[in-house]
N, C-alpha and C positions, 0 to 999 in steps of 0.2 A: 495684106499687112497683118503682121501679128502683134500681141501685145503678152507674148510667153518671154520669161526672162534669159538671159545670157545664159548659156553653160558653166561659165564662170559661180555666175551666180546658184546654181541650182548647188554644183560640187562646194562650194564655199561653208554649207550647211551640214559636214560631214566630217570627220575627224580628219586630219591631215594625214595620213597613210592614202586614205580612201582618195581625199583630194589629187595627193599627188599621183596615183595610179589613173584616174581619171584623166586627168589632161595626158600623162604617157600613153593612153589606147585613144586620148580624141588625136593625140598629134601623129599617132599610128595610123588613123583612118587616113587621115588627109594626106600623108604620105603613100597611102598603100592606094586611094583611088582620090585622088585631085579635084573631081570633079564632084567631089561630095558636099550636099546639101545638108546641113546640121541642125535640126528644129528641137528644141526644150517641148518637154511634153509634161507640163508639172503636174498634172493629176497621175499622171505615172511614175511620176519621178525618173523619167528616161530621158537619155538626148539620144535623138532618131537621125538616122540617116539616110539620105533618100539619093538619087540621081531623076533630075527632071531629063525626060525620057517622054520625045512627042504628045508635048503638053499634058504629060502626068509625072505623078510623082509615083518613083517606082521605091519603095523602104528597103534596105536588104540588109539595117546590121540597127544596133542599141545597145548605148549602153546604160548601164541600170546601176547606181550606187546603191549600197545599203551602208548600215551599220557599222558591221562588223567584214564585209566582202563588197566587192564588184563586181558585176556580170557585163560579159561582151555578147551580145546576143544575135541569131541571126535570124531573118524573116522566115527565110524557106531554107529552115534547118533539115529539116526532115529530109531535103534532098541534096544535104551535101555530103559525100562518101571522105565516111569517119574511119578510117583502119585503124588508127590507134582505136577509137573510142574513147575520145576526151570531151566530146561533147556531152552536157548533159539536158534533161530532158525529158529523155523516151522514159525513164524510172516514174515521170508524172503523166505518163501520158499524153506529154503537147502533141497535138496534130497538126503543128505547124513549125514552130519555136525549138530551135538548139540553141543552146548558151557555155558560155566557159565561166569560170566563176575563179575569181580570186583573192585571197584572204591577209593582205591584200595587196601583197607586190606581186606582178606580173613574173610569174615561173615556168613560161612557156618558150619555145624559140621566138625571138621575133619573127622570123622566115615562116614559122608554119601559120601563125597568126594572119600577116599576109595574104597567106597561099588562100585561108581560110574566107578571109572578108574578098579578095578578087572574086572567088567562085560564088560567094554571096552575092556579088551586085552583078556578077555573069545571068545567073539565076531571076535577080532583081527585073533585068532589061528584057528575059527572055520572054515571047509575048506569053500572054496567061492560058492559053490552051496546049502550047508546048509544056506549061511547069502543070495544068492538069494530067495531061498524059504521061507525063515521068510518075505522079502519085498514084494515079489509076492502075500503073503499069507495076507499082513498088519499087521502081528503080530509083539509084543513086544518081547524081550526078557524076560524070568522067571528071576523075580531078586533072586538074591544070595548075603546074608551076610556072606563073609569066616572072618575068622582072620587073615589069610596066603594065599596069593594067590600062585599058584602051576598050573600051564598047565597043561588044559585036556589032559586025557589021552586018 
């Protein structure tokens, strides 16, 4: 059991722009993978999302209010294959972390945003010496357009 507050709560403390982009990318996650676990992370100021995945919790996306913007961010950014390159990130050097950031309406396709958090929580599920060897190797992940995201099987 936790005792970290609502999401509600945590965006409540943020200018109404901010708030309302917020709940449009929480009710994007839960649209785009159903099965997602939402935990408030208030020393971070992030609401995390995970999928419980053979009694762990596997994180593959967050989002992070600020200020003045909002970040949709993804765990194992690093291995999601960017051709636009709208991820940011690598400019700071995350070794893990890609994010999209917005200032603070949502200007991105919904569809690719989707496309984006599936291959996230693809990534999320996949066991951790498979997402070693894609980093070891430098490779991207093969992107995938589903309509329905659904854990590999």
């Amino acid at each position: 059991m936790t005792d970290a507050p609502p999401a509600e709560f945590l965006l409540d403390g943020f200018p109404p722009a901010i708030q309302a982009t917020g709940r449009a990318l929480r009710a994007l996650v839960f649209s785009a993978i159903p099965a997602s676990v939402e935990t408030v992370r208030p020393g971070w100021r992030w609401i995390a999302y995970s999928l419980p995945e053979k009694g762990r919790v596997r994180n593959f996306a967050w989002i992070g209010p600020e200020r003045r913007h909002i970040h949709l961010g993804f765990e194992h950014g690093t291995l999601l294959a960017d051709p636009e390159h709208i991820l940011q990130g690598a400019q700071e050097r995350l070794k893990k972390f890609r994010y999209l950031t917005f200032e603070p309406a949502i200007d991105i396709d919904e569809a690719i945003l989707v496309d984006y958090l599936q291959r996230a929580a693809e990534l999320a599920v996949m066991p951790s010496g498979a997402r070693r060897a894609l980093v070891e190797a430098g490779a991207e992940a093969v992107p995938m357009i589903r309509t329905a995201w659904s854990p590999p099987r």
